[in-house]
C-alpha positions in Angstrom: 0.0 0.0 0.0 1.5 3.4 -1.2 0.3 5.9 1.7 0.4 9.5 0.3 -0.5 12.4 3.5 -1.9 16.0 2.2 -1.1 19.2 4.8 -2.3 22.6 4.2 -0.2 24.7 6.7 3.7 24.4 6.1 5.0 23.7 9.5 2.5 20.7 9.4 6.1 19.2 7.8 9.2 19.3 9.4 12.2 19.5 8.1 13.5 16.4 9.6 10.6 14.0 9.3 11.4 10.4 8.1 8.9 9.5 5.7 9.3 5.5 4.0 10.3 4.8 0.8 6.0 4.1 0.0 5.0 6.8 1.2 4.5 10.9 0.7 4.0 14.3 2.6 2.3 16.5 0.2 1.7 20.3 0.8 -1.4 21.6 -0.9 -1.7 25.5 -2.5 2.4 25.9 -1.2 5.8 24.7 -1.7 7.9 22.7 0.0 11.4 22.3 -0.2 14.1 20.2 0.5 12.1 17.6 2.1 13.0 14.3 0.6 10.1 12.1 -0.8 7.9 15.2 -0.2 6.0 17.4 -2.2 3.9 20.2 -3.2 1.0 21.2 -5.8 -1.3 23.6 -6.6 0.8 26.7 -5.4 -1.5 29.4 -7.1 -4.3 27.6 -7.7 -6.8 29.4 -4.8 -5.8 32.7 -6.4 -6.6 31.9 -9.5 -10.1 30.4 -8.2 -10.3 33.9 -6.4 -9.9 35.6 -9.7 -13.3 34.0 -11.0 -14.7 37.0 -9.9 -17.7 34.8 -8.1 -18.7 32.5 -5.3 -17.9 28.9 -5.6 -19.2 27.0 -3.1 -17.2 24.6 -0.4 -17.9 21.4 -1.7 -16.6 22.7 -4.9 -13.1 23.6 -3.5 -13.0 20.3 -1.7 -13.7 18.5 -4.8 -11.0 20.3 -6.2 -8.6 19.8 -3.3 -9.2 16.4 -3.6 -8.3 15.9 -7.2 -5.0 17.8 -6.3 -4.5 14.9 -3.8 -5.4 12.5 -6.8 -2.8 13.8 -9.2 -0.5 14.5 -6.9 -0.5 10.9 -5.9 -0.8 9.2 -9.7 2.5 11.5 -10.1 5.0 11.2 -7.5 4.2 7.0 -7.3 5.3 5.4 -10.7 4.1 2.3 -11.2 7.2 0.4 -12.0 8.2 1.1 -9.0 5.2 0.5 -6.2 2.9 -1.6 -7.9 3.4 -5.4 -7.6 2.3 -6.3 -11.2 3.7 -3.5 -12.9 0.5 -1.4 -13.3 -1.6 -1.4 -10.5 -1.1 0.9 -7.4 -2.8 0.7 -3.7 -3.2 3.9 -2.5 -4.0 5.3 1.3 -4.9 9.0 0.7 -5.5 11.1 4.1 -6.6 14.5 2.6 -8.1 17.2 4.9 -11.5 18.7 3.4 -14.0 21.7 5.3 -16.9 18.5 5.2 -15.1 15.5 5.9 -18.2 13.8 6.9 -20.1 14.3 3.0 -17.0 13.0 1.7 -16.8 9.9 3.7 -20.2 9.8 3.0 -19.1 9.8 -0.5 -16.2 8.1 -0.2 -17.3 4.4 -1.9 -18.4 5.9 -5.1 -15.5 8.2 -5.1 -13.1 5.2 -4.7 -15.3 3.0 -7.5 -14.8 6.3 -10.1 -10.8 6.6 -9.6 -10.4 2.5 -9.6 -12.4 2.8 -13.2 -10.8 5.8 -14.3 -7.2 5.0 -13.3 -6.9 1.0 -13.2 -5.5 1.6 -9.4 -6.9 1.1 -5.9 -8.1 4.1 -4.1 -8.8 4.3 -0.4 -9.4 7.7 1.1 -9.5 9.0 4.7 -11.2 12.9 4.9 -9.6 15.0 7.7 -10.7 18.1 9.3 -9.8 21.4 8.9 -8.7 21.3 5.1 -8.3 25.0 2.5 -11.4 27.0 2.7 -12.7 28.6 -0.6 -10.8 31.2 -1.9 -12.8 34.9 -1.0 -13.7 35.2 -4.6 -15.6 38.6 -3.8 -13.7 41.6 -3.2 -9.9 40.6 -2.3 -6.9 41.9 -3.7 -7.1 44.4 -6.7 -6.3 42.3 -10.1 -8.0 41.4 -13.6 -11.1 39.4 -12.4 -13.2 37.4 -14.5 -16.7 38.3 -15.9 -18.9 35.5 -15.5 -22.3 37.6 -15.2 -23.4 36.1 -19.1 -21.6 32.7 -18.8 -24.3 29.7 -19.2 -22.0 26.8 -19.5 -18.1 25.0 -19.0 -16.5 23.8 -21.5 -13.4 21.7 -21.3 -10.3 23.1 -23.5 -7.5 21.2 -24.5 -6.2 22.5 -27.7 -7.5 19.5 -29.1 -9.3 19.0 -32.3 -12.5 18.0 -30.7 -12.7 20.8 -28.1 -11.9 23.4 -30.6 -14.7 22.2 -33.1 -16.9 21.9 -29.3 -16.4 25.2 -28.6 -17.1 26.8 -32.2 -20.3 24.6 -32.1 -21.0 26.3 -28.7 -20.5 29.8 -30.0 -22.6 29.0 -33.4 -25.7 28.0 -31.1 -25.7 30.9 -29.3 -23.9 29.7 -25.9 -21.7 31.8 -24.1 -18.9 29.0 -22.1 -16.0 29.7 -19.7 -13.3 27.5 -21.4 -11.5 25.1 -19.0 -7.9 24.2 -19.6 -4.8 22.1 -18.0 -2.1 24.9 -19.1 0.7 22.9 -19.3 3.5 25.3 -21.5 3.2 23.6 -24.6 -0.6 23.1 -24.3 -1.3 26.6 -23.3 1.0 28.2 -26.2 -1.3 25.8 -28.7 -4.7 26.8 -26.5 -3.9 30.3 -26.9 -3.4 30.0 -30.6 -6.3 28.1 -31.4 -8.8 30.4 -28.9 -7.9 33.7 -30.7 -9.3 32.0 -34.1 -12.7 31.0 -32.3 -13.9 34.2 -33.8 -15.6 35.2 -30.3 -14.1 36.4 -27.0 -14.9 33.3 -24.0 -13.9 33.5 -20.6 -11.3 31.4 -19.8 -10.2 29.3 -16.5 -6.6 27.9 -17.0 -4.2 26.2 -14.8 -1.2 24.2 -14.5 -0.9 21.9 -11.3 2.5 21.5 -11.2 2.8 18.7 -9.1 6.6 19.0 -7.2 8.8 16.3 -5.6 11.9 15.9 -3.7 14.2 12.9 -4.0 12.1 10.9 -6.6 10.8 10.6 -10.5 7.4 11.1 -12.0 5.1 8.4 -13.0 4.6 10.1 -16.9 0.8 7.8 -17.5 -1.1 10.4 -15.9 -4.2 8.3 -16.0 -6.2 11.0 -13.2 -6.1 13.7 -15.5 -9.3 14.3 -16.5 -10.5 13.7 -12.7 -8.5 17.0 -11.7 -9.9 18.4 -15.1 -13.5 17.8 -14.1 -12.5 19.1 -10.7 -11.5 22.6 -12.1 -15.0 22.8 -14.4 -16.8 22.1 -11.2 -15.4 24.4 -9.7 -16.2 27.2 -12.7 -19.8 25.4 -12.7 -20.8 26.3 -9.2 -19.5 29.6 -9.8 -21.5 30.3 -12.8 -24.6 29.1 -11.1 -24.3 31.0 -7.7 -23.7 34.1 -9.5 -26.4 34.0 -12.1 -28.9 32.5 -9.8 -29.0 29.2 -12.1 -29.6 25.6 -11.2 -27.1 23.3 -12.6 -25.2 24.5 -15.4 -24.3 22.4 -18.3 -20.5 20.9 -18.2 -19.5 20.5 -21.8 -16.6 17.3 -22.8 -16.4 17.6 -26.4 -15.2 14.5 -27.5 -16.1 12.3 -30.1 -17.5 9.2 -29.5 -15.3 6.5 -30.6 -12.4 7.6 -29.1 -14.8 8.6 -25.5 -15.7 4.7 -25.9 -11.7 3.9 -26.5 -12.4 0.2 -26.9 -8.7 -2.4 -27.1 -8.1 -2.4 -30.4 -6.6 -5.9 -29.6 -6.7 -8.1 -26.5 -3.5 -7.1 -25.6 -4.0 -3.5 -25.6 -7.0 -3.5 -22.5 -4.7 -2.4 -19.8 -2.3 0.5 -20.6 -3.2 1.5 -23.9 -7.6 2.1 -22.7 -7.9 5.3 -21.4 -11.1 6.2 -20.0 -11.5 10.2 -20.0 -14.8 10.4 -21.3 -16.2 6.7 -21.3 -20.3 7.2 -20.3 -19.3 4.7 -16.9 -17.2 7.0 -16.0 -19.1 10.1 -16.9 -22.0 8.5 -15.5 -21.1 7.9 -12.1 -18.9 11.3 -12.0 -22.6 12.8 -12.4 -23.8 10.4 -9.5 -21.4 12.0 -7.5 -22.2 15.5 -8.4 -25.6 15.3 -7.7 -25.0 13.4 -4.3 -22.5 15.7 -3.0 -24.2 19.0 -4.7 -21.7 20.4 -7.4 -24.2 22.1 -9.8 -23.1 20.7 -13.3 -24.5 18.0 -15.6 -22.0 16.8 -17.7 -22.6 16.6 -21.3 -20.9 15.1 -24.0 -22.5 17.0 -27.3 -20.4 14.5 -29.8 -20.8 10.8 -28.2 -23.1 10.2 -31.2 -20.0 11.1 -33.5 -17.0 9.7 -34.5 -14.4 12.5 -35.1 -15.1 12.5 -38.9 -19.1 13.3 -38.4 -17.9 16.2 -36.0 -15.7 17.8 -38.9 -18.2 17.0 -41.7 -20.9 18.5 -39.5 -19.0 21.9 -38.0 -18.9 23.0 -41.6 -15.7 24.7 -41.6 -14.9 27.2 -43.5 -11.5 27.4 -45.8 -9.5 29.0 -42.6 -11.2 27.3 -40.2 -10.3 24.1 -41.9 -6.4 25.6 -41.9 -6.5 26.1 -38.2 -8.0 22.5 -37.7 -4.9 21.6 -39.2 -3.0 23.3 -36.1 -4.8 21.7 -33.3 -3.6 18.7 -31.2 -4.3 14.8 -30.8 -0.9 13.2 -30.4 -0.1 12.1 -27.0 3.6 12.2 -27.6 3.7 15.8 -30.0 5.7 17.6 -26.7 8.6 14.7 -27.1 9.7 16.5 -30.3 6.7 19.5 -30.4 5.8 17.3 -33.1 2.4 15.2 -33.8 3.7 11.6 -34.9 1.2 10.4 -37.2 1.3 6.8 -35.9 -0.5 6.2 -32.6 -4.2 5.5 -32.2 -5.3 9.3 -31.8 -3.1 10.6 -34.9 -4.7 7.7 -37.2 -8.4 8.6 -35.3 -7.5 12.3 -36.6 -5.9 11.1 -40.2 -9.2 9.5 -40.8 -11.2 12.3 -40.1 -9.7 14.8 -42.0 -10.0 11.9 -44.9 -13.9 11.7 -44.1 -14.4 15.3 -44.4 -12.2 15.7 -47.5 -10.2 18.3 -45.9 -6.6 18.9 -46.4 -4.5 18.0 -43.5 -1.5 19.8 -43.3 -0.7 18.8 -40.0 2.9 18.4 -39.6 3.9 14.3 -38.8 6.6 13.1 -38.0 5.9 9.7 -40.1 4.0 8.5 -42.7 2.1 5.5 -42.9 3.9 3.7 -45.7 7.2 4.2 -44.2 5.9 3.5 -40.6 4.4 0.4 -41.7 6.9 -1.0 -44.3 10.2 -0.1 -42.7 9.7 0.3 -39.1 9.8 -3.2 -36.8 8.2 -3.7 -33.3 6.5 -1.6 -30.9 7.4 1.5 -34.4 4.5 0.1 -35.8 2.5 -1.6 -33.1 -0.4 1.3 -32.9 -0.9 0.8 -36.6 -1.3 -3.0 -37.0 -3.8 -2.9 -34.2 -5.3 -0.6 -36.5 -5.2 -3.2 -39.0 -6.5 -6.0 -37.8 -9.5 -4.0 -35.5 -10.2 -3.0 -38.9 -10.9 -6.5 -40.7 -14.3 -7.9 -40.8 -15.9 -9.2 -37.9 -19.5 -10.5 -36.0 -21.5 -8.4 -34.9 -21.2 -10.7 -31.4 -17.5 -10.1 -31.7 -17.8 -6.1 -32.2 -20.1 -6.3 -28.9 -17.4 -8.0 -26.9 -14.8 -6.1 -28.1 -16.7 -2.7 -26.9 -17.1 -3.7 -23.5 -13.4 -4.7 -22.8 -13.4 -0.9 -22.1 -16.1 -0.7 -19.3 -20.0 -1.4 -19.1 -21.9 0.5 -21.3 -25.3 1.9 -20.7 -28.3 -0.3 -19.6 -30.9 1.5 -22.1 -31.0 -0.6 -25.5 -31.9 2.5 -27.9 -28.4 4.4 -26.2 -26.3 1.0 -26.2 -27.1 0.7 -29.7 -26.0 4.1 -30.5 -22.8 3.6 -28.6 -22.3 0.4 -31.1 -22.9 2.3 -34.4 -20.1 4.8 -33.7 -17.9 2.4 -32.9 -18.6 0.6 -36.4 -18.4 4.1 -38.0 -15.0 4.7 -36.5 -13.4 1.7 -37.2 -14.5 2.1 -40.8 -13.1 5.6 -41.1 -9.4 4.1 -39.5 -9.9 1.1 -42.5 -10.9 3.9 -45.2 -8.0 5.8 -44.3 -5.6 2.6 -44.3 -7.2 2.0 -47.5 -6.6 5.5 -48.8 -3.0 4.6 -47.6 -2.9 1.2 -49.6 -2.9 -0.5 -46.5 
């Protein structure tokens, strides 16, 4: 068991504790220095809450403060080196919270969404006396946000899909905060692609920055979309106490193939199935909204769509279609600031441009005939999956295959749906392969 300990107040830590080799002292919204195997995260993160200009409520900022807990355990434990088969961590999270007792109420489905979400084991112990809100209301003098005409959140990667989610929000007349991880990179790309939205959004960005001493970071970050939904929720509650609004709708523009992300091949269910915006997950994150009283319902506006129907359908005109070009799918583009062409989401996005008949002038750093021709081993191993998910197969077998990523929806008419854009998808991938001479 990999025990991980959250303080708020610095000398909570002293300089000269011995901590063991599984374990971490974490200090939230600070730093914390020269402390080996401690850490830190979230240094400015109340001030920039503060700077929304309006009045999120408690179990908002605890939701948040528990997703900083969340990432910063996923990062400072790799997995090669604390779990037992390789993957897998137990982890003991003592995280102080203003209403310990809701989230121990909580805590079961809390623990059920992160063991889905992250393939780890989550146990969680709420103490008292944990960061109070940020006084979003007066405070120090500084650029505030306006939220006063905001009627949504809208997650903001720099992504293709959440740039096409947001222009589809602005063309039907919505009015979103945009919510973004700024990582550099990511925020230099964000920026970009926001100025060519063609309407001025608020915005809610931030970079965690989780910090350790003594230790490497596990790189998998498979909680980041929990902090992610943690920093909309926040902006949600906000919207809503300040507009006098119920719940307000919590946008994840992603397309629905790559939101079901079912194992290409059987060997690909463990590392290679991120589950971001699967509807379990989304599902019981809305359980535990509604239970613990975060005002947002999360929508996914594309989960009919495979990333192909959400180009054909935004219409884009001969600029827009340039700056598509410029957006972001590859998980690996910061290795050489470079998209590589060749894993699953570069081949999802090849495709789509292909179903759209739209240019792609991405940069890549391969191409498909010299990636599968000339390259050997794991070079082309995202591609032959590709392949072979592609060929022919029962309808029985296509079923099977989509539930190796986690149980889909009970309702027949919205099962079925789910299905038929996961055939659609993998036909665009064997199109494009096609289109390829694969």
């Amino acid at each position: 068991m990999t025990k991980c300990i959250l303080h708020f107040q610095t000398e909570e830590i002293s300089p000269t504790v011995t901590i063991a080799d599984n374990s971490r002292i974490v200090r939230l919204y600070g730093t914390c220095h020269n402390i080996d195997k401690a850490g830190y995260i979230g240094k400015t993160l109340p001030d920039r809450v503060e700077r929304l200009g309006a009045p999120t409520s408690t179990t908002a900022f605890d939701f948040l403060t528990i997703s900083m807990a969340v990432t910063a355990a996923d990062t400072f434990f790799r997995r090669e080196d604390v779990s037992d088969n390789g993957w897998a961590r137990d982890f003991d999270l003592h995280v102080p919270v203003v209403q310990p007792d809701k989230w121990t109420a909580a805590r079961p489905l809390l623990q059920r969404i992160l063991n889905f979400l992250t393939g780890d084991h989550w146990q969680f112990t709420f103490l008292q006396n944990g960061p109070p809100k940020p006084n979003a209301i007066g405070g120090r003098l500084r650029k505030k946000s306006n939220l006063l005409s905001v009627d949504s959140v809208c997650l903001y990667s720099g992504g293709l899909d959440s740039w096409l989610g947001a222009k589809n929000l602005i063309a039907n007349g919505n009015n979103p905060i945009l919510v973004s991880h700024s990582y550099p990179q990511d925020s230099q790309r964000q920026n970009y692609l926001y100025d060519r939205l063609g309407q001025p959004l608020q915005r809610f960005a931030f970079n965690a920055s989780p910090r350790q001493s003594g230790s490497s970071n596990d790189t998998t970050m498979r909680g980041r979309s929990f902090n992610f939904l943690a920093m909309a929720a926040v902006c949600a509650d906000a919207v809503a106490e300040l507009n006098g609004l119920g719940n307000v709708p919590l946008y994840i523009p992603e397309n629905g193939f790559i939101a079901l992300n079912a194992p290409l091949t059987p060997r690909r269910i463990g590392s290679h199935s991120t589950r971001t915006a699967h509807p379990n997950y989304l599902s019981q994150m809305q359980e535990l909204f509604s239970r613990v009283g975060i005002k947002a319902i999360i929508e996914n506006p594309f989960w009919t769509m495979t990333k192909g129907e959400m180009m054909v359908a935004a219409s884009l005109s001969a600029s827009d279609q340039r700056y598509a070009s410029q957006t972001v799918s590859c998980g690996k583009w910061k290795r050489k600031s470079e998209q590589c062409g060749r894993c699953i989401p570069c081949l999802i996005r090849r495709a789509s441009f292909l179903k759209a008949g739209i240019a792609d002038n991405t940069p890549y750093t391969y191409s498909i005939p010299q990636n599968f021709a000339e390259y050997d081993g794991t070079k082309k191993d995202d591609l032959m999956a590709v392949v072979r998910a592609a060929q022919p197969k029962s309808k029985k077998q296509r079923l099977k295959n989509a539930l190796k990523s986690g149980p889909l929806p009970i309702d027949v008419a919205e099962r079925d749906q789910w299905l038929a854009v996961y055939e659609r998808g993998l036909k665009e991938l064997g199109d494009f392969l096609k289109s390829q001479g694969i």
